[in-house]
Biopython code that builds the backbone (N, CA, C, O; Angstrom):
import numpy as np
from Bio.PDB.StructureBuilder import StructureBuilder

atoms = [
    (1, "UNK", "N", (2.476, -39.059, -13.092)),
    (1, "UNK", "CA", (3.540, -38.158, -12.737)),
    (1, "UNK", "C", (3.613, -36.990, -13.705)),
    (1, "UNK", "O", (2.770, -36.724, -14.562)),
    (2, "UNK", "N", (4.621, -36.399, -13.478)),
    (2, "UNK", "CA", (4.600, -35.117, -14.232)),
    (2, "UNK", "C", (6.089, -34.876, -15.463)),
    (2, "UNK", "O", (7.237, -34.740, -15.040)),
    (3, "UNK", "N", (5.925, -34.873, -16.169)),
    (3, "UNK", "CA", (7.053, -35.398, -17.793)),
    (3, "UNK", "C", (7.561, -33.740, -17.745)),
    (3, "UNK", "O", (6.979, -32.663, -17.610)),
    (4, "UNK", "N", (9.208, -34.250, -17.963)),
    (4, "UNK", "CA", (10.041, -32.714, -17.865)),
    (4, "UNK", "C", (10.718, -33.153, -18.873)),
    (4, "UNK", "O", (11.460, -34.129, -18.772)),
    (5, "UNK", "N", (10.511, -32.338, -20.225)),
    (5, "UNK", "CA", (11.330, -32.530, -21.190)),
    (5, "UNK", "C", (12.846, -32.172, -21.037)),
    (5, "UNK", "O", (13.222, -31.049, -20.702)),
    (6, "UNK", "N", (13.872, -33.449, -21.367)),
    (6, "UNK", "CA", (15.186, -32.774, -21.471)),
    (6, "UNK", "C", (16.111, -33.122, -22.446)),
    (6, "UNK", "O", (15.998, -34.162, -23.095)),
    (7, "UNK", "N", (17.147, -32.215, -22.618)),
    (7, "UNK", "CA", (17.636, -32.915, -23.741)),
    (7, "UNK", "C", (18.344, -34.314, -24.069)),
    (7, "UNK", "O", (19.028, -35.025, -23.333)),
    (8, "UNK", "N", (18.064, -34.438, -25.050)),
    (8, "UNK", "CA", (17.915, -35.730, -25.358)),
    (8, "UNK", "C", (17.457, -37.102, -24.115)),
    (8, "UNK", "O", (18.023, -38.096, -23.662)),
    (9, "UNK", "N", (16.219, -36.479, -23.958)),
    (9, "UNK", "CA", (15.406, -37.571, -22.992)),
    (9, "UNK", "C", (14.276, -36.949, -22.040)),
    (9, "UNK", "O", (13.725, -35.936, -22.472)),
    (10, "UNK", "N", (13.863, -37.447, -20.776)),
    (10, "UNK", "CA", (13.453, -36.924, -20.030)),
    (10, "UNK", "C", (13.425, -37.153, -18.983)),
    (10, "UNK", "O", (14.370, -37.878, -18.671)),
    (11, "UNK", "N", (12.549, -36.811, -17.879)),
    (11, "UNK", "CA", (12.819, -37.116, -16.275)),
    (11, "UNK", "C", (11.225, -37.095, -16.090)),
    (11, "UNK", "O", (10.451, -36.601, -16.910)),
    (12, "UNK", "N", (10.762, -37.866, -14.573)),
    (12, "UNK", "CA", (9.277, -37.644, -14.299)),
    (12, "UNK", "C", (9.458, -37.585, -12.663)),
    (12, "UNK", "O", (9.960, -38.353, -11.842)),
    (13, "UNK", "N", (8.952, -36.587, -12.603)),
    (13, "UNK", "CA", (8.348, -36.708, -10.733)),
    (13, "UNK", "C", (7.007, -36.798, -11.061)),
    (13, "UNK", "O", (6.233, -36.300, -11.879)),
    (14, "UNK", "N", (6.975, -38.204, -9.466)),
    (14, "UNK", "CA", (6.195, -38.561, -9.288)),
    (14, "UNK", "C", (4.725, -38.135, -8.498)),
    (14, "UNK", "O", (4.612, -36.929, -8.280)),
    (15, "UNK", "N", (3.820, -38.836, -8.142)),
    (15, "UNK", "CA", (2.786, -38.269, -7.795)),
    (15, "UNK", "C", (3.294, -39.118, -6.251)),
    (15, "UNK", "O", (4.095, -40.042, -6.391)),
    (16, "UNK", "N", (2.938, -38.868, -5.204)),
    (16, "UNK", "CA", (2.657, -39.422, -3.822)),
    (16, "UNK", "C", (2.568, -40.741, -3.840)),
    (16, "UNK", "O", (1.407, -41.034, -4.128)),
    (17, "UNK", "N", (3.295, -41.791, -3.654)),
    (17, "UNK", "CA", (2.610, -43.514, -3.531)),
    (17, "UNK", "C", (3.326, -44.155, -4.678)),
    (17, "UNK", "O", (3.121, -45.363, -4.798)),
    (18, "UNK", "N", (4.171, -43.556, -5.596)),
    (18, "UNK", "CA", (5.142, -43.767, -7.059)),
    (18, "UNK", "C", (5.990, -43.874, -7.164)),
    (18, "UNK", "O", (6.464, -42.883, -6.608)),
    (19, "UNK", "N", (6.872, -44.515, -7.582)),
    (19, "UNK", "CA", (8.338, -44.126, -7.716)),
    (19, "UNK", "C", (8.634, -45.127, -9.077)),
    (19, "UNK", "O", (7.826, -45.891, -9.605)),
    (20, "UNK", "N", (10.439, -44.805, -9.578)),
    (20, "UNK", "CA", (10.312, -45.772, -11.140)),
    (20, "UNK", "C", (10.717, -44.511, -11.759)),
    (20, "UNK", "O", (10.358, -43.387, -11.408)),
    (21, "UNK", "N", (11.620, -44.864, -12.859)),
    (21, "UNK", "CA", (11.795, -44.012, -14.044)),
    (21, "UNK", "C", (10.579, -42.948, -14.731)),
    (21, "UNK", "O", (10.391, -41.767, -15.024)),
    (22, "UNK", "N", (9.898, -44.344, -14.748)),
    (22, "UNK", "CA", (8.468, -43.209, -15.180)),
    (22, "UNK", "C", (7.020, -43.496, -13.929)),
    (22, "UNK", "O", (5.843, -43.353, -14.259)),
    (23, "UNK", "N", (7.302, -43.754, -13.049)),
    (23, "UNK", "CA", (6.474, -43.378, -11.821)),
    (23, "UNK", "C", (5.665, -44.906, -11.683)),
    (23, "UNK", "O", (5.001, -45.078, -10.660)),
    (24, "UNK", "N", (5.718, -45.946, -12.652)),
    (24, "UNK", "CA", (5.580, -47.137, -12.562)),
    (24, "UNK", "C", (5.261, -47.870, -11.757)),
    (24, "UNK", "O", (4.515, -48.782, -12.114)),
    (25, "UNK", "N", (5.606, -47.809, -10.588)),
    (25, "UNK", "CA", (5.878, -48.927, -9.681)),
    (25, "UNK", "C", (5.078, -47.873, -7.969)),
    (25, "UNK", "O", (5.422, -46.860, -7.359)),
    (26, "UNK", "N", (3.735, -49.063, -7.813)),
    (26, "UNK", "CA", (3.474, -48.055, -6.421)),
    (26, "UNK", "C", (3.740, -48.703, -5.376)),
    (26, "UNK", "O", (3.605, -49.900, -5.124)),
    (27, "UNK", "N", (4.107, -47.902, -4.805)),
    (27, "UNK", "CA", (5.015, -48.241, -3.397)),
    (27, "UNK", "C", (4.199, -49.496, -2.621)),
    (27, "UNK", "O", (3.087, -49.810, -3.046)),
    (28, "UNK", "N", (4.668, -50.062, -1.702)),
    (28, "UNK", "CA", (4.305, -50.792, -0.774)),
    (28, "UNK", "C", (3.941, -50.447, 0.421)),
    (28, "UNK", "O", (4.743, -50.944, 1.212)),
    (29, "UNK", "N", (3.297, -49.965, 0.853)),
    (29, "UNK", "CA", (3.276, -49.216, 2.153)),
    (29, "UNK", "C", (3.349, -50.277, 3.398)),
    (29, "UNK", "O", (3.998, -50.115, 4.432)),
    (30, "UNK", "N", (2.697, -51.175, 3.126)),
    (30, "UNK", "CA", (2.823, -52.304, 3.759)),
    (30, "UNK", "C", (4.036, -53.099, 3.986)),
    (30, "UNK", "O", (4.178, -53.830, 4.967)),
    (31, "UNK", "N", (4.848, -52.952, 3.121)),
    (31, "UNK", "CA", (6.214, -53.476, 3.414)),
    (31, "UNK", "C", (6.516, -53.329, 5.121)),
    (31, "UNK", "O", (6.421, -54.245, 5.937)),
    (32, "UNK", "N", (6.867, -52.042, 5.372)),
    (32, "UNK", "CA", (7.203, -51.710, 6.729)),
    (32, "UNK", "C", (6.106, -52.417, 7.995)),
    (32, "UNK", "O", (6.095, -52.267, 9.217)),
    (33, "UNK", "N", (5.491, -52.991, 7.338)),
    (33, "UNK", "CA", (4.389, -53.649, 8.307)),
    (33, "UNK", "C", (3.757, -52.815, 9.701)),
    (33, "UNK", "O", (3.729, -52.927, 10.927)),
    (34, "UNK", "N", (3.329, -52.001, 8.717)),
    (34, "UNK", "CA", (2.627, -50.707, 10.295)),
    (34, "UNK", "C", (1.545, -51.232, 11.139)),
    (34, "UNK", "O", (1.497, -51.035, 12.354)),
    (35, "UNK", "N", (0.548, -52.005, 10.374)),
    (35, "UNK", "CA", (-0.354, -52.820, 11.390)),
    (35, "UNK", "C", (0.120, -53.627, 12.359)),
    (35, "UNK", "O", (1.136, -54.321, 12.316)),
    (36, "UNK", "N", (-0.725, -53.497, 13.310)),
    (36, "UNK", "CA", (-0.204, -53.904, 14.830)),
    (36, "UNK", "C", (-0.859, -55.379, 14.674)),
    (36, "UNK", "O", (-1.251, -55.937, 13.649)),
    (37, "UNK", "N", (-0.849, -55.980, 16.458)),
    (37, "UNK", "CA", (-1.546, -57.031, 16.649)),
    (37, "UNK", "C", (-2.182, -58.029, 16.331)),
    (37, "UNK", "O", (-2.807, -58.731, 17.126)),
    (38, "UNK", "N", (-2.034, -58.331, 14.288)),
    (38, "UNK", "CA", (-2.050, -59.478, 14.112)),
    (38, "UNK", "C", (-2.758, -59.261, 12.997)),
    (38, "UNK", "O", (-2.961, -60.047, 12.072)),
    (39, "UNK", "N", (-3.204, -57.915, 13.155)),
    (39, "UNK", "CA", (-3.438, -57.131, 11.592)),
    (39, "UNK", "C", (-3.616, -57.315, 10.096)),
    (39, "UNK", "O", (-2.502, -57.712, 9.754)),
    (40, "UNK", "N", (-4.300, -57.263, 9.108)),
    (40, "UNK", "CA", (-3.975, -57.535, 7.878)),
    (40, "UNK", "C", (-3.671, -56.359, 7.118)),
    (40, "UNK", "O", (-4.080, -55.257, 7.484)),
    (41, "UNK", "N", (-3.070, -56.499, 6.218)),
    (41, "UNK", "CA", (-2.449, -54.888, 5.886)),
    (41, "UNK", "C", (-2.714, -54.895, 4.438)),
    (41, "UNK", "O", (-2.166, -55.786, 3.790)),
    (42, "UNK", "N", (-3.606, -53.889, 3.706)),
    (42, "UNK", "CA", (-3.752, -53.516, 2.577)),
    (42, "UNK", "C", (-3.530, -52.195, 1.549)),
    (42, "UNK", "O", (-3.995, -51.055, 1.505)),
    (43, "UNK", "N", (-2.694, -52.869, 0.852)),
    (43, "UNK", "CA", (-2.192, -51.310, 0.137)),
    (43, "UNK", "C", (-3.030, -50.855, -0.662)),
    (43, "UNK", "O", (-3.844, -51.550, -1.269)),
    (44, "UNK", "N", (-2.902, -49.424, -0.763)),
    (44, "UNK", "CA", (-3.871, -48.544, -1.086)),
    (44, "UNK", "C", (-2.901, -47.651, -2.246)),
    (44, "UNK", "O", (-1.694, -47.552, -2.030)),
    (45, "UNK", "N", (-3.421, -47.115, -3.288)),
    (45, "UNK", "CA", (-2.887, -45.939, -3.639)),
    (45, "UNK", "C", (-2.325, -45.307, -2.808)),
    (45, "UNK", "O", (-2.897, -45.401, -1.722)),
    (46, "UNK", "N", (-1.270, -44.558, -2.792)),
    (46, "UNK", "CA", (-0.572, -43.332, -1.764)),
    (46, "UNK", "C", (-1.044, -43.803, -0.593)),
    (46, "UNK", "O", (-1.505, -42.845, 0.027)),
    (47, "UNK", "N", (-1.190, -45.088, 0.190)),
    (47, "UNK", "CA", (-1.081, -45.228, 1.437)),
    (47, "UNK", "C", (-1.708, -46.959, 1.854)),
    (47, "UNK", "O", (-1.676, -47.905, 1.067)),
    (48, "UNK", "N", (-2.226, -46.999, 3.225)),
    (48, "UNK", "CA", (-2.878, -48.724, 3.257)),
    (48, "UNK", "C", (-3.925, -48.771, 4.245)),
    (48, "UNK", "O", (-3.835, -47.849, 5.055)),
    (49, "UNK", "N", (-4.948, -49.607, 4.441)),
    (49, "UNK", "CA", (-5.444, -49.822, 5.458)),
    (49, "UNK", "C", (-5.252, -50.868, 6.177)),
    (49, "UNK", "O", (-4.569, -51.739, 5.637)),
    (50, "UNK", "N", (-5.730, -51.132, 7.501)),
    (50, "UNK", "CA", (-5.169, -52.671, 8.275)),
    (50, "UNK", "C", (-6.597, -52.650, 8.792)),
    (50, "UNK", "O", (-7.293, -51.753, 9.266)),
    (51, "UNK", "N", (-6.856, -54.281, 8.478)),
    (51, "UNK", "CA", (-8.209, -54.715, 9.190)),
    (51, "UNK", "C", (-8.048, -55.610, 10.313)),
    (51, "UNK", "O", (-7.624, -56.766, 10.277)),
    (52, "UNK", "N", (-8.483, -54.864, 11.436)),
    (52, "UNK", "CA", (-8.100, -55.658, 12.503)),
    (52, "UNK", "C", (-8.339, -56.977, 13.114)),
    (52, "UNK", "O", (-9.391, -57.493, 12.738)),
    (53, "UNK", "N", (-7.629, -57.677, 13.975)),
    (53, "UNK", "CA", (-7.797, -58.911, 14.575)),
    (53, "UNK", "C", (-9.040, -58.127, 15.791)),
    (53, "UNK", "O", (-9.142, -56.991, 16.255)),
    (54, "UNK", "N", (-9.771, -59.305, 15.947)),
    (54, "UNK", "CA", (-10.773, -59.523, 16.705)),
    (54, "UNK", "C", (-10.307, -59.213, 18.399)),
    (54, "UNK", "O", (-9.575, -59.811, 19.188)),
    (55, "UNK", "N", (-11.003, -58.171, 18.467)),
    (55, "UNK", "CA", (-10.346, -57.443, 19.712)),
    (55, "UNK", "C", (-9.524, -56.495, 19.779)),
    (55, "UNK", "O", (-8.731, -56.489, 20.720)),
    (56, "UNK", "N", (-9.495, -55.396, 18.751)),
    (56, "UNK", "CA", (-8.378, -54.529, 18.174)),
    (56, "UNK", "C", (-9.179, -53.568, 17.336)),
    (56, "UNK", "O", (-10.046, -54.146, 16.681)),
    (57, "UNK", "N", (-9.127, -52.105, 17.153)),
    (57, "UNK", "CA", (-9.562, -51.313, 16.908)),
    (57, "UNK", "C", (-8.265, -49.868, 16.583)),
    (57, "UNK", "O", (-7.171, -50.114, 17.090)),
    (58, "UNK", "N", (-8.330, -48.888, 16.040)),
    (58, "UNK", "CA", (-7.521, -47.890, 15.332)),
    (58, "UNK", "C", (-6.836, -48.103, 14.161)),
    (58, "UNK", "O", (-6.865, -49.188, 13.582)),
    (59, "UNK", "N", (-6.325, -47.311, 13.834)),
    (59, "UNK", "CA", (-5.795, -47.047, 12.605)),
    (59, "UNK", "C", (-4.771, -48.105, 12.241)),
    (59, "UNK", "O", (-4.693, -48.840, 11.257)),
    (60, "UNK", "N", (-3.942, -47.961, 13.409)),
    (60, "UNK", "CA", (-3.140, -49.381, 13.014)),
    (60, "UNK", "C", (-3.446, -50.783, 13.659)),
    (60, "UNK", "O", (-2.948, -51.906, 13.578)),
    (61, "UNK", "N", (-4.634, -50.125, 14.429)),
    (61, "UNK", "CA", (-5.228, -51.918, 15.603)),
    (61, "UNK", "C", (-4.295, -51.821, 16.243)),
    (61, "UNK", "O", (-3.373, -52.612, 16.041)),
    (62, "UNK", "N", (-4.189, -50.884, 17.188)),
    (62, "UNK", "CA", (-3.179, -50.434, 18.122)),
    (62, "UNK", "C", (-3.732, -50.442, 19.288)),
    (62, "UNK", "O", (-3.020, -50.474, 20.292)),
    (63, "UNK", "N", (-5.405, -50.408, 19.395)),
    (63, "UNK", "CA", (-5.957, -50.128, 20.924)),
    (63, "UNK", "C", (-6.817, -50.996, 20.689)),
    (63, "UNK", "O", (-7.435, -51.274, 19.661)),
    (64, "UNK", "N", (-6.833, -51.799, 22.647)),
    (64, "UNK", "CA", (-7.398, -52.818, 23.153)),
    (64, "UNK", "C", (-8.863, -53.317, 22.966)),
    (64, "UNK", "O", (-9.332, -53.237, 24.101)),
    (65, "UNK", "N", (-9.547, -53.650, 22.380)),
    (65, "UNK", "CA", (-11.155, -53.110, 22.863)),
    (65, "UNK", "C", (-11.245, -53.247, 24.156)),
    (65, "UNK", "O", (-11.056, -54.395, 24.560)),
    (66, "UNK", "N", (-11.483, -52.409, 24.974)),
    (66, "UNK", "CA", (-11.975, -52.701, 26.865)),
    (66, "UNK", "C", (-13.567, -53.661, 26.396)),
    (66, "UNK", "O", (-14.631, -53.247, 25.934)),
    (67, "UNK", "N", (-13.153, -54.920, 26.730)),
    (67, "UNK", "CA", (-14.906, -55.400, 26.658)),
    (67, "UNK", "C", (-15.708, -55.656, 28.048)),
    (67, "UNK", "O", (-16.551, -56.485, 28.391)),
    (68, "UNK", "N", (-14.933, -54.346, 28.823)),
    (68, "UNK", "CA", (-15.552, -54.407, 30.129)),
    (68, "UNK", "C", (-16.469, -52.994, 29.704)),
    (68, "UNK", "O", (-17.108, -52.693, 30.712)),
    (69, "UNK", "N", (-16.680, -52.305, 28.913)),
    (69, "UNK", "CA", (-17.234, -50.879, 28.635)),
    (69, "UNK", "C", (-18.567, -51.489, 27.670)),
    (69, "UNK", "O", (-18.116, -52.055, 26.675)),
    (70, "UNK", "N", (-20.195, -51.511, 27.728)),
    (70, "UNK", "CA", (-20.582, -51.327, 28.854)),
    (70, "UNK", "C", (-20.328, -52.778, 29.842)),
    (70, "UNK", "O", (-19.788, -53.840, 29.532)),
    (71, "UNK", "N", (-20.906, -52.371, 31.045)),
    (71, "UNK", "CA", (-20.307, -53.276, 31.641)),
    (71, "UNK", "C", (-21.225, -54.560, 31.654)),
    (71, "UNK", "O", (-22.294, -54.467, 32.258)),
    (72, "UNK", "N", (-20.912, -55.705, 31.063)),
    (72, "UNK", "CA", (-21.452, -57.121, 30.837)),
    (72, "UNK", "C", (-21.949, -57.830, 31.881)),
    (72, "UNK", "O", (-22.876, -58.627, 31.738)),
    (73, "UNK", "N", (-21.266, -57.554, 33.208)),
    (73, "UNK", "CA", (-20.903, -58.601, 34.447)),
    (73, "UNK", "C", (-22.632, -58.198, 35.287)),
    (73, "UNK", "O", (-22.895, -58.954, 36.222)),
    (74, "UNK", "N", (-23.493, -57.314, 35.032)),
    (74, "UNK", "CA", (-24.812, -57.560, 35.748)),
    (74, "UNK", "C", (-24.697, -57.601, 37.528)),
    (74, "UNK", "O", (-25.081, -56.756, 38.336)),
    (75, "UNK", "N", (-23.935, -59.080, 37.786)),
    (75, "UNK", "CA", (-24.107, -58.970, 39.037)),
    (75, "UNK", "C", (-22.850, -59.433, 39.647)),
    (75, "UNK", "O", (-22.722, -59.983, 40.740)),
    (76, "UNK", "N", (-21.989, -59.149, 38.832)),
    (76, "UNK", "CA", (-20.397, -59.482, 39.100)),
    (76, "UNK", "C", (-19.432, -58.233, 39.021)),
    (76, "UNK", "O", (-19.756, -57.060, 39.205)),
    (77, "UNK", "N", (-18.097, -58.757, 38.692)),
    (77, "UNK", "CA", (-17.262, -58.035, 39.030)),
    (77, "UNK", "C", (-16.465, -57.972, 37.284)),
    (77, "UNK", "O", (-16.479, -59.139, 36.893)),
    (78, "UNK", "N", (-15.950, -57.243, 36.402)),
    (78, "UNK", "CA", (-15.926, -57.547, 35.177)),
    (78, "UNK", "C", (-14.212, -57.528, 35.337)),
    (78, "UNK", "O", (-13.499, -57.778, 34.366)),
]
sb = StructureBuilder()
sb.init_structure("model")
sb.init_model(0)
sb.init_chain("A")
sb.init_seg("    ")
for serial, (resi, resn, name, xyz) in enumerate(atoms, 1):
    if name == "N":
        sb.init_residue(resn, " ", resi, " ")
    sb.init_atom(name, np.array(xyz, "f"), 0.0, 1.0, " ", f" {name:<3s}", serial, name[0])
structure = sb.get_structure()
């Protein structure tokens, strides 16, 4: 963070992902549980990633995989 001298003491703003007297403590991003569908959620500096459940794809494993795309079924109906 960034140190602002004052009198008698000081103050710090933080950098993105920080918070705390002196910027100490990084956030949880994961708290709010943004990953979808069954998701695992990993915090990151200033943000998180989610690794998806099997059959789940985007940012938050928000979209379906179609496992009809290509199409599997040969001589059926998928």
């Amino acid at each position: 963070g960034i140190c602002r001298d004052m009198v008698n003491g000081f103050t710090c703003t933080c950098q993105p992902g920080f918070t705390g007297t002196m910027c100490q403590i990084d956030i949880d991003e994961c708290a709010s549980t943004p990953c979808q569908n069954g998701a695992k959620c990993y915090d990151r500096p200033n943000g998180f990633e989610c690794r998806c459940a099997e059959g789940y794809e985007g940012r938050l494993c928000e979209s379906n995989i179609n496992n009809c795309q290509p199409d599997p079924c040969h001589h059926g109906t998928c």
